[in-house]
C-alpha positions as CSV (number, residue, x, y, z in Angstrom):
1,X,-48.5,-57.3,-28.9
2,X,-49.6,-55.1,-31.8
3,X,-52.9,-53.5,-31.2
4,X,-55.7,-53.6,-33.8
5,X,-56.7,-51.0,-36.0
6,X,-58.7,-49.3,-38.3
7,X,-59.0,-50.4,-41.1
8,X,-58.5,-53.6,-39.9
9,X,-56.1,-55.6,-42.6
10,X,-53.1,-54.3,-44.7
11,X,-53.6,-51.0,-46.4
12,X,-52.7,-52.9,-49.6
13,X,-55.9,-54.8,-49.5
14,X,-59.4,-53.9,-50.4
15,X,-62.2,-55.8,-48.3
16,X,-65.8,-54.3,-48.2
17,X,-69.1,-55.7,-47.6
18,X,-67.8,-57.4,-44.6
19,X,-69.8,-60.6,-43.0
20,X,-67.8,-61.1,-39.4
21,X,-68.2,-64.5,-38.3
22,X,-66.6,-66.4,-35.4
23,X,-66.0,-70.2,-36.9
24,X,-63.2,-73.1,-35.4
25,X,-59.8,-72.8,-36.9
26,X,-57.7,-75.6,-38.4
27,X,-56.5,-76.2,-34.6
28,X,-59.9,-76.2,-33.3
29,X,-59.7,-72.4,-31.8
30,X,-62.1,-70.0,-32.2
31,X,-61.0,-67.3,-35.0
32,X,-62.7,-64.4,-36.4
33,X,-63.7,-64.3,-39.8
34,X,-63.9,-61.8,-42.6
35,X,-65.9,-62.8,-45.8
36,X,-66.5,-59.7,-48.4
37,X,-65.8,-58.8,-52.0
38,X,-62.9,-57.6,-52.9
39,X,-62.1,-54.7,-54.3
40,X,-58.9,-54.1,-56.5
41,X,-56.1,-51.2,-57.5
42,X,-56.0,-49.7,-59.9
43,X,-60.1,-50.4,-60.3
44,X,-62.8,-48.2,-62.3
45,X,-65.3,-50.9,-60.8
46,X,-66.7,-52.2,-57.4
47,X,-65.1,-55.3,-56.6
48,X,-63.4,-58.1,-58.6
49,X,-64.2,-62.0,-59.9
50,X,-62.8,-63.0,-56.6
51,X,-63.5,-63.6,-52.8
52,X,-60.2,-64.0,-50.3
53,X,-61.0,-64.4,-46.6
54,X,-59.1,-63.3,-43.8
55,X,-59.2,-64.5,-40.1
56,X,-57.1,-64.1,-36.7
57,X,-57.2,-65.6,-33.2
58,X,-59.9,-64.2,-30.7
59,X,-56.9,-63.4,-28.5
60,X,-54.9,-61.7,-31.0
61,X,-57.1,-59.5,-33.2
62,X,-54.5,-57.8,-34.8
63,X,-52.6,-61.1,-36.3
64,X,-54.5,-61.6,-39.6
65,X,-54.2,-64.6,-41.9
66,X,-54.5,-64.0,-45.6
67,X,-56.3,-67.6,-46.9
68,X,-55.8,-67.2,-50.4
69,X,-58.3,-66.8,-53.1
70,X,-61.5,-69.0,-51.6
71,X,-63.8,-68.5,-54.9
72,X,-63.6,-67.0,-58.5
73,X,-66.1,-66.4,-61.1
74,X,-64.1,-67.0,-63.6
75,X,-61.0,-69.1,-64.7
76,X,-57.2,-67.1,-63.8
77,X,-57.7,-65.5,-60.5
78,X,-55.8,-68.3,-58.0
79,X,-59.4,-70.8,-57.3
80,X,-58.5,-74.1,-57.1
81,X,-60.8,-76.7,-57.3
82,X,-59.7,-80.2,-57.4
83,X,-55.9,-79.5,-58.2
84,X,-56.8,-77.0,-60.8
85,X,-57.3,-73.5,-61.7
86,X,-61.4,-73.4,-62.0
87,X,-64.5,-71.2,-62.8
88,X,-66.7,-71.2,-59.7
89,X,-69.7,-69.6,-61.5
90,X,-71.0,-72.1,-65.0
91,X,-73.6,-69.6,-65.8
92,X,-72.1,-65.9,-65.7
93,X,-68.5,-64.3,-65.7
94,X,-69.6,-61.5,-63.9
95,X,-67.7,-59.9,-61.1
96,X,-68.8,-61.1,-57.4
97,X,-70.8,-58.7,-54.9
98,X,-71.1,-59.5,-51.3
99,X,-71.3,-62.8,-50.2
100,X,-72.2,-64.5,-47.0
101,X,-70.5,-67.3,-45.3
102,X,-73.0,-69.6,-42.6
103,X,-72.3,-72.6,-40.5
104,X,-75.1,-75.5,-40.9
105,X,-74.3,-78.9,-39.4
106,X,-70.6,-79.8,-40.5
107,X,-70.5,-77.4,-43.3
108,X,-70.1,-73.7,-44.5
109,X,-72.0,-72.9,-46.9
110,X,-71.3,-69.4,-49.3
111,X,-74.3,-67.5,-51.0
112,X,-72.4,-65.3,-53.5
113,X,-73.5,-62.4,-55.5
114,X,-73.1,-61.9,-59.1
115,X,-73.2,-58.2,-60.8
116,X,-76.3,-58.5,-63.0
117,X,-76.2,-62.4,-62.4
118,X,-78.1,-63.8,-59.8
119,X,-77.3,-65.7,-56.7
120,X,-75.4,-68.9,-56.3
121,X,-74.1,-71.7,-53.7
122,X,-71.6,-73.6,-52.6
123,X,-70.3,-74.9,-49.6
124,X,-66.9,-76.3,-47.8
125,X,-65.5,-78.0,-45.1
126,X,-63.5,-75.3,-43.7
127,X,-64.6,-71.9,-43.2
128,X,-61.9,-70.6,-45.2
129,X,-62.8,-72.7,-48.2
130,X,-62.1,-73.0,-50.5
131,X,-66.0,-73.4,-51.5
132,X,-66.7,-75.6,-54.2
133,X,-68.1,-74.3,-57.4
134,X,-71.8,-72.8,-57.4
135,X,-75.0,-74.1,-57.7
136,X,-77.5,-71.3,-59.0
137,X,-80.5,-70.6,-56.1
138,X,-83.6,-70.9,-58.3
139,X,-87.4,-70.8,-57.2
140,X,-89.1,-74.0,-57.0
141,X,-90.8,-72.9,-60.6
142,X,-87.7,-73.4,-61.8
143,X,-87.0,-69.0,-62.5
144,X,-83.6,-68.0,-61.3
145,X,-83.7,-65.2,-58.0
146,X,-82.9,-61.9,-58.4
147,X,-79.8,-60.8,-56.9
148,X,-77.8,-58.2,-54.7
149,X,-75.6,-58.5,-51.4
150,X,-77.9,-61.7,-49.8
151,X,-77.6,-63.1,-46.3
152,X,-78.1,-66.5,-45.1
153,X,-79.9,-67.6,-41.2
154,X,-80.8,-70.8,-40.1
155,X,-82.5,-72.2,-37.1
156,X,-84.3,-75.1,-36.2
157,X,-83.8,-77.4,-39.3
158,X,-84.9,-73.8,-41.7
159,X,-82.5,-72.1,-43.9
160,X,-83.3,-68.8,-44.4
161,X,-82.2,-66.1,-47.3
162,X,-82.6,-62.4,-47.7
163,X,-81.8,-60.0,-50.5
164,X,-82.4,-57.0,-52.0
165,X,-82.2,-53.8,-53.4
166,X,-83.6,-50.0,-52.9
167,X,-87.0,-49.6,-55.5
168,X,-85.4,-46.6,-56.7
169,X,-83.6,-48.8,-58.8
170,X,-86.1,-50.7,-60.0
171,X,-85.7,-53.9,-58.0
172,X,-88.1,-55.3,-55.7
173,X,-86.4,-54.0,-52.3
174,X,-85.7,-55.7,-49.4
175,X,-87.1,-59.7,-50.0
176,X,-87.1,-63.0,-48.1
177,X,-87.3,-66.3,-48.5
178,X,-86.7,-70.0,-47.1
179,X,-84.3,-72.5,-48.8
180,X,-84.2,-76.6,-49.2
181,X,-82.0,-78.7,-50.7
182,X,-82.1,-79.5,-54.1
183,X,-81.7,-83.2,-55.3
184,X,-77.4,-82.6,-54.6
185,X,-77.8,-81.4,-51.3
186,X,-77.6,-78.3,-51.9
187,X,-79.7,-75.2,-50.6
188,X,-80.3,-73.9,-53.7
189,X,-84.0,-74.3,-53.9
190,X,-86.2,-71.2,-53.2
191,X,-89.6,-71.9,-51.8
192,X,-92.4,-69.2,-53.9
193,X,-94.6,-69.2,-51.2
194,X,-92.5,-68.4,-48.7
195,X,-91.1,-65.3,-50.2
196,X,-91.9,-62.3,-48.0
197,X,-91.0,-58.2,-47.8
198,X,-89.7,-58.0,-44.5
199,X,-89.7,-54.1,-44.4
200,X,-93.4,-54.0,-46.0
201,X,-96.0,-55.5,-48.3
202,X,-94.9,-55.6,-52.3
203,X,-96.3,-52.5,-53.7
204,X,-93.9,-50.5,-50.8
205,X,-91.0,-53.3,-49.4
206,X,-88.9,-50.2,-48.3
207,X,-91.6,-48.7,-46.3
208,X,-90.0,-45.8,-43.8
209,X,-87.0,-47.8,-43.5
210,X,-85.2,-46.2,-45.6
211,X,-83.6,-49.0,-47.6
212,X,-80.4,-49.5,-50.2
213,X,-79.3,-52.9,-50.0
214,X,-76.5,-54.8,-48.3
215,X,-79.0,-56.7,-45.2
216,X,-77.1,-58.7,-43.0
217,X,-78.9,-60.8,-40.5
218,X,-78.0,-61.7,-36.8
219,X,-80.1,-63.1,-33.8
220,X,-79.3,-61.8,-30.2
221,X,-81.6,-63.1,-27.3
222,X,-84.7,-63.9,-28.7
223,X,-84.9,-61.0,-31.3
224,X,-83.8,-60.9,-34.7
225,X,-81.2,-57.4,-35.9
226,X,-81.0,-56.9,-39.7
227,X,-78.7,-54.0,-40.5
228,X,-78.2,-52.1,-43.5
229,X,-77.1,-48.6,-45.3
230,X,-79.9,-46.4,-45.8
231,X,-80.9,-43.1,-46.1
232,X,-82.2,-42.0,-42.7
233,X,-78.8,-40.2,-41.7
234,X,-76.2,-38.7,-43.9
235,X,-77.4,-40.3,-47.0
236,X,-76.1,-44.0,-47.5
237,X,-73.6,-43.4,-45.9
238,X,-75.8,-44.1,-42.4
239,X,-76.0,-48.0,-41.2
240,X,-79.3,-48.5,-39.9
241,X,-81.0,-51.7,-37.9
242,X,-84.1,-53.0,-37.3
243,X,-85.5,-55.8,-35.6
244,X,-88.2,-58.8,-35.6
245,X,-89.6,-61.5,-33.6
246,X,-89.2,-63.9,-36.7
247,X,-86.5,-64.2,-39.3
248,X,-88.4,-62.8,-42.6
249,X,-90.2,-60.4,-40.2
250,X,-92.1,-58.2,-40.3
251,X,-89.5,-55.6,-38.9
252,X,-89.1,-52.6,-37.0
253,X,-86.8,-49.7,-37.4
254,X,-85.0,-49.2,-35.0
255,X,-82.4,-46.2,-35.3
256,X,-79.2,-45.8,-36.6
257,X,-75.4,-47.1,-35.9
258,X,-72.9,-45.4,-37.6
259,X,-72.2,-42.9,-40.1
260,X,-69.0,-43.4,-41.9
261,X,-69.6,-39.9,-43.8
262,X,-66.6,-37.5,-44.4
263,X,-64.1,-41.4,-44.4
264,X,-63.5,-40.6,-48.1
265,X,-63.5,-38.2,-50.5
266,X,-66.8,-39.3,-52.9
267,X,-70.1,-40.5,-51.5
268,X,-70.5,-44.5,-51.6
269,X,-72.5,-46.9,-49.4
270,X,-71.4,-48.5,-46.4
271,X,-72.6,-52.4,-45.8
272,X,-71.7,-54.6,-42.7
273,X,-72.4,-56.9,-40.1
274,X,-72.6,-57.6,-36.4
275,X,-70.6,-59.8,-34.8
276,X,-70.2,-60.7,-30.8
277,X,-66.1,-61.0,-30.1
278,X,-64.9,-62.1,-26.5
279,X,-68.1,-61.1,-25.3
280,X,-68.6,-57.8,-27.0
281,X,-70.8,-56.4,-29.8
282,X,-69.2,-54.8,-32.8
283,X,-70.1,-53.7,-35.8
284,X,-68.4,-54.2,-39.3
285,X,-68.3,-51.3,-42.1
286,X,-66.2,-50.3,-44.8
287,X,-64.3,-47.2,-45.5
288,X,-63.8,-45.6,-49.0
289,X,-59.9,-44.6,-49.8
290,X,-59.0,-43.2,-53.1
291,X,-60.6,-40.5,-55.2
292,X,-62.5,-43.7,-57.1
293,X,-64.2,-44.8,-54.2
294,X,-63.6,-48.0,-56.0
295,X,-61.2,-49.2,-53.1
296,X,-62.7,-49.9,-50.0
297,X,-61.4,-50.7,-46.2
298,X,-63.0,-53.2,-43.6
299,X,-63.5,-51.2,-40.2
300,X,-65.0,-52.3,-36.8
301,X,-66.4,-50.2,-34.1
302,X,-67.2,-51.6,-30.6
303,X,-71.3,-51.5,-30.3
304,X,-72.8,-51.1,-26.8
305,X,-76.0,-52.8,-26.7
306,X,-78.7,-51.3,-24.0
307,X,-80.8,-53.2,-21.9
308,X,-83.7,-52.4,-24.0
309,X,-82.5,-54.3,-26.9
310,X,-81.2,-50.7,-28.9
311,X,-77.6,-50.1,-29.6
312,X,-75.7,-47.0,-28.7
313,X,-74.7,-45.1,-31.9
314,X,-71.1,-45.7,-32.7
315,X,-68.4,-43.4,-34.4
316,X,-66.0,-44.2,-36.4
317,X,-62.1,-44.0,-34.8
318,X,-59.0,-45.9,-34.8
319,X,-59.3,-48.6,-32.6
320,X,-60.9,-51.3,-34.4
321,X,-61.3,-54.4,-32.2
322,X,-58.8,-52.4,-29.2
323,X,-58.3,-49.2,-27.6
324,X,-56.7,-46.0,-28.5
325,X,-54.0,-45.9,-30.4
326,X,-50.5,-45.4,-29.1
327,X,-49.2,-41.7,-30.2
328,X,-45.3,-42.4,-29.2
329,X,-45.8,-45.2,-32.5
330,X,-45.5,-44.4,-36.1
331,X,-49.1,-43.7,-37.4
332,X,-49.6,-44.1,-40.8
333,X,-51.6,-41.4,-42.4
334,X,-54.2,-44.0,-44.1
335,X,-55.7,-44.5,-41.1
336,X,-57.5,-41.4,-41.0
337,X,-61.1,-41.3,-39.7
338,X,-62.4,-38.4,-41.8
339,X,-60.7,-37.1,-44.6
340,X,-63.6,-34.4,-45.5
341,X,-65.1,-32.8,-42.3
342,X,-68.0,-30.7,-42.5
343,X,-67.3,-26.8,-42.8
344,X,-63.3,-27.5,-44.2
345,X,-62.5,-27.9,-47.4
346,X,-62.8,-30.8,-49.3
347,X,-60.1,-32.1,-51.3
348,X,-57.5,-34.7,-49.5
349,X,-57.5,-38.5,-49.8
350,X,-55.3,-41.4,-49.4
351,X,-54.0,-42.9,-52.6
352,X,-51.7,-45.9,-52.8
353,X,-48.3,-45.4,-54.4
354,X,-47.2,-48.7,-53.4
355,X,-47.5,-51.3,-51.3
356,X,-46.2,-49.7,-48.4
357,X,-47.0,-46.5,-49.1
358,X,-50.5,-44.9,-48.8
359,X,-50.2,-41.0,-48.3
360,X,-52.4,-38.7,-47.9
361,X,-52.5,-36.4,-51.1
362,X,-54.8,-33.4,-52.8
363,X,-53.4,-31.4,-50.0
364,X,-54.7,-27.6,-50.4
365,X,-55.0,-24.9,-48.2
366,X,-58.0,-25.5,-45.6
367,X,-57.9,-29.3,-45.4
368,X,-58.8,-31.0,-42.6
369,X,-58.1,-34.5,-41.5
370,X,-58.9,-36.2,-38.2
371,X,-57.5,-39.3,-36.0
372,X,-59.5,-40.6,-33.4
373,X,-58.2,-41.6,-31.1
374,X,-54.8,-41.6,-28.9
375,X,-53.7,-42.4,-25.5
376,X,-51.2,-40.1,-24.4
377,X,-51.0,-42.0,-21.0
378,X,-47.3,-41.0,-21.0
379,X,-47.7,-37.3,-19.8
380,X,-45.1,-34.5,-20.7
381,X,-44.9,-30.9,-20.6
382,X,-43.8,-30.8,-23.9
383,X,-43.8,-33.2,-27.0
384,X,-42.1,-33.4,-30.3
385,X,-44.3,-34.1,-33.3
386,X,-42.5,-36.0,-36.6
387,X,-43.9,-35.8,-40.2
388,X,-42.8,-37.5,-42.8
389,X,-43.7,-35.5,-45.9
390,X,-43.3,-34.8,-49.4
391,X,-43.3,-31.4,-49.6
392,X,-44.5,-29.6,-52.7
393,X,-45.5,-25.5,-52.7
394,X,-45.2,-25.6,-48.7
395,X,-47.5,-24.0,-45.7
396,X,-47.9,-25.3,-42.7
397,X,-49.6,-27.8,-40.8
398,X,-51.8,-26.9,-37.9
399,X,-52.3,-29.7,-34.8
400,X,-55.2,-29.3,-32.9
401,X,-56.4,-31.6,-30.0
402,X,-60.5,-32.6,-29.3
403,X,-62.0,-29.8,-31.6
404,X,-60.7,-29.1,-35.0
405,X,-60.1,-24.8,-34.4
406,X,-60.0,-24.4,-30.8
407,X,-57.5,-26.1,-29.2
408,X,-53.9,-25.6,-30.7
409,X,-51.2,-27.3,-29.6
410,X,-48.4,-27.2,-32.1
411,X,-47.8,-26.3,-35.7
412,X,-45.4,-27.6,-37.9
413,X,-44.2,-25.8,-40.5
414,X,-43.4,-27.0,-44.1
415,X,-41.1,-25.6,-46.9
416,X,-41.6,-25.2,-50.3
417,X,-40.1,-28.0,-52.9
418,X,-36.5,-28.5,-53.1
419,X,-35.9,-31.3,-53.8
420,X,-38.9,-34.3,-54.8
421,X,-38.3,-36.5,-52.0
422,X,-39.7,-37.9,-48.5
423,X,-38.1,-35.8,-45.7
424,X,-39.1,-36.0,-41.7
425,X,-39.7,-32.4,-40.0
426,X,-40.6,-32.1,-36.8
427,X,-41.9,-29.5,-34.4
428,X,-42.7,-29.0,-30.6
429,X,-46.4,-29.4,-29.4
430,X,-47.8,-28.5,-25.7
431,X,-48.1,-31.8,-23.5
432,X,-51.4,-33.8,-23.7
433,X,-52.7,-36.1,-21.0
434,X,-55.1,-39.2,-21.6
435,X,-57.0,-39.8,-24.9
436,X,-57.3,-37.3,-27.7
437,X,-58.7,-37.2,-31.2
438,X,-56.0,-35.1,-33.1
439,X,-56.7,-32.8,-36.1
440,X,-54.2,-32.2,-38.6
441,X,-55.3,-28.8,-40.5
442,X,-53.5,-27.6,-43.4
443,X,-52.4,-23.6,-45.1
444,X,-50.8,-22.6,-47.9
445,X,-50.8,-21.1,-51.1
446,X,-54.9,-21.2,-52.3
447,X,-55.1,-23.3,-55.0
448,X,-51.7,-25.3,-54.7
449,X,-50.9,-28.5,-53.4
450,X,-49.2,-28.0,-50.1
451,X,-47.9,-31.4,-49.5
452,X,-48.4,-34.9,-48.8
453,X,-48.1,-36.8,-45.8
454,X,-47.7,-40.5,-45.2
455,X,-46.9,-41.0,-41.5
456,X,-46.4,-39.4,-38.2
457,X,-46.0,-39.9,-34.8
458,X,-45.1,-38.0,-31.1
459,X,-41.4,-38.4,-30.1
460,X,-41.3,-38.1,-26.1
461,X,-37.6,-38.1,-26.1
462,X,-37.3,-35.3,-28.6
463,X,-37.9,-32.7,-26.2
């Protein structure tokens, strides 16, 4: 059985903003959900006008299921409604921003997220949707809600919504609120005088908490987790958590999860969830790829949550929702953790080419790019370590094991351009036992491209 991986779904397809849920399949199995926005390529923009869901079996994370196109903003991008090609937004063509997808009773209802266009809801029978066209979520005044990346509890009969946005930019930072049906049935109503700041009072909502946007909501035990990128790491780059003893809070910080700093080349947010999977806590990021950061990756890292309610900080690595990674298997070189490491030069990233092919490229002389992790169970004395690589000016590449200038265990050395095509090289490394993070570190000529790789892999019987 293939063993997941990060990022978690083909490398041809862009899913950020992740909300993980665990919802009953068509066959009445549990499956893991992935509801986001979806990013495009070529894009100069976050996102697009529509939302595609993904889901796999709990006991086969690695076997994902493309459902289609579940909701569209506009008419053209594959949303059917009724037999036909539909708009699922009446009031705005603007492109969708994170949604979130929430069972109540016999129905899953979607808040989506319009750029500059407020929130809306719909809902569906199946947690794949499609969802039917929007209704917009208005106060009970009658004024539309603001809108960024909202997230949708509900307990006891109550339907909760949060929101929000940084100050900084000039919106009102993290807000709450509860919903009720509106005369269709639809929560789409938002009660005034239930709004609330759940990280502080109105004149400072992001009070030490160091808020951006992108909340997402869970309850575990009796306590409620919101998590969310913010600024009290490595920029926004940092997803951070509180917690509360009541949905709209008040909240406390709490720490921080992950920093997915160094994944790309530019500086974006991350935004994600938490989900519980066959009994374990993970969290749900995205990684940038591309020199846009227009094009991001879903990601999961396994959360360990302590008996005092605080989760151990995660880091990011290969496994996704399994182990380590097989080294004796063709790795592509897209699923590199960092692409920029602190103290190397900065430079490399992964572009896609085509569909199946997502090297990594920018490659200049002091790059450094890192995998973590593999599980050389199988021990030798000596491996043999393949590249396939487009050479370009030449140099060579540098494979170090655990640190990224200490431990050499093999370099691999790459000529100059002959002739413009993909070749394999290979070389000999020193034998590695148990589970490694590998770092691939690049010379050559300063100031020209080296190379670029798209895949490699250790061959035990090339030795």
């Amino acid at each position: 059985m293939k063993k997941s991986i990060n990022p978690l779904l083909p490398l041809y397809e862009y899913i950020p903003d992740v909300e993980a849920r665990v919802y009953p399949g068509s066959d009445g199995k549990e499956r893991l959900f992935l509801y986001g926005s979806h990013d495009l390529f070529p894009n100069t923009n976050w996102c697009s006008w529509q939302y595609r869901v993904y889901s796999a079996p709990l006991d086969d994370l690695a076997d994902w299921t493309d459902h289609g196109v579940s909701f569209a903003s506009r008419k053209g991008e594959g949303y059917i409604w009724n037999g036909e090609d539909s708009d699922g937004v009446s009031w705005s063509d603007e492109r969708l921003y994170a949604p979130d997808v929430l069972q109540i009773d016999d129905r899953y209802w979607m808040v989506s997220c319009l750029a500059g266009g407020g929130l809306g809801m719909s809902f569906s029978d199946r947690p794949e949707g499609p969802f039917c066209p929007a209704q917009q979520i208005i106060y009970d005044d009658g004024e539309p809600l603001g809108s960024i990346d909202p997230a949708l509890y509900a307990e006891n009969g109550r339907v909760y919504l949060l929101w929000g946005q940084s100050r900084k930019f000039g919106a009102e930072g993290l807000t709450g609120i509860e919903l009720v049906q509106n005369d269709m049935g639809i929560y789409a109503v938002a009660l005034r005088s239930t709004k609330t700041y759940p990280f502080g009072d109105a004149d400072n909502p992001d009070q030490g908490f160091g808020f951006y946007e992108g909340i997402s909501i869970r309850k575990i035990g009796n306590t409620y987790y919101v998590i969310y990128p913010s600024d009290k790491g490595k920029g926004v780059h940092t997803m951070s958590y509180a917690t509360a003893e009541n949905p709209l809070g008040p909240y406390v910080f709490r720490g921080n999860l992950l920093e997915n700093d160094g994944c790309d080349l530019m500086s974006g947010n991350n935004h994600g969830s938490l989900c519980e999977v066959n009994g374990k806590w993970y969290l749900f990021y995205h990684r940038g790829t591309g020199n846009s950061n227009m094009q991001r990756k879903v990601c999961a890292e396994r959360l360990e949550l302590m008996e005092d309610g605080t989760f151990r900080m995660a880091v990011m690595t290969n496994h996704g929702l399994g182990g380590p990674q097989s080294p004796y298997e063709v790795m592509e070189a897209a699923y590199a953790t960092h692409v920029r490491l602190e103290g190397f030069e900065k430079g490399c990233y992964i572009e896609e080419k085509t569909q199946k092919l997502h090297p990594l490229v920018h490659i200049t002389n002091g790059c450094c790019v890192e995998y973590r992790d593999f599980d050389f169970t199988e021990k030798k004395n000596r491996l043999q370590f393949e590249a396939e690589v487009l050479p370009i000016s030449g140099g060579k590449i540098k494979i170090f094991a655990d640190q990224p200038d200490t431990h050499l265990i093999g370099v691999l050395e790459i000529p100059p351009e002959q002739k413009k095509e993909w070749k394999w090289f290979e070389t000999k490394t020193s034998g590695l036992e148990g589970v490694h993070t590998i770092y691939l570190k690049f010379e050559g000529n300063p100031g020209e491209e080296i190379c670029e790789l798209a895949r490699f892999r250790w061959n035990p019987d090339g030795v």
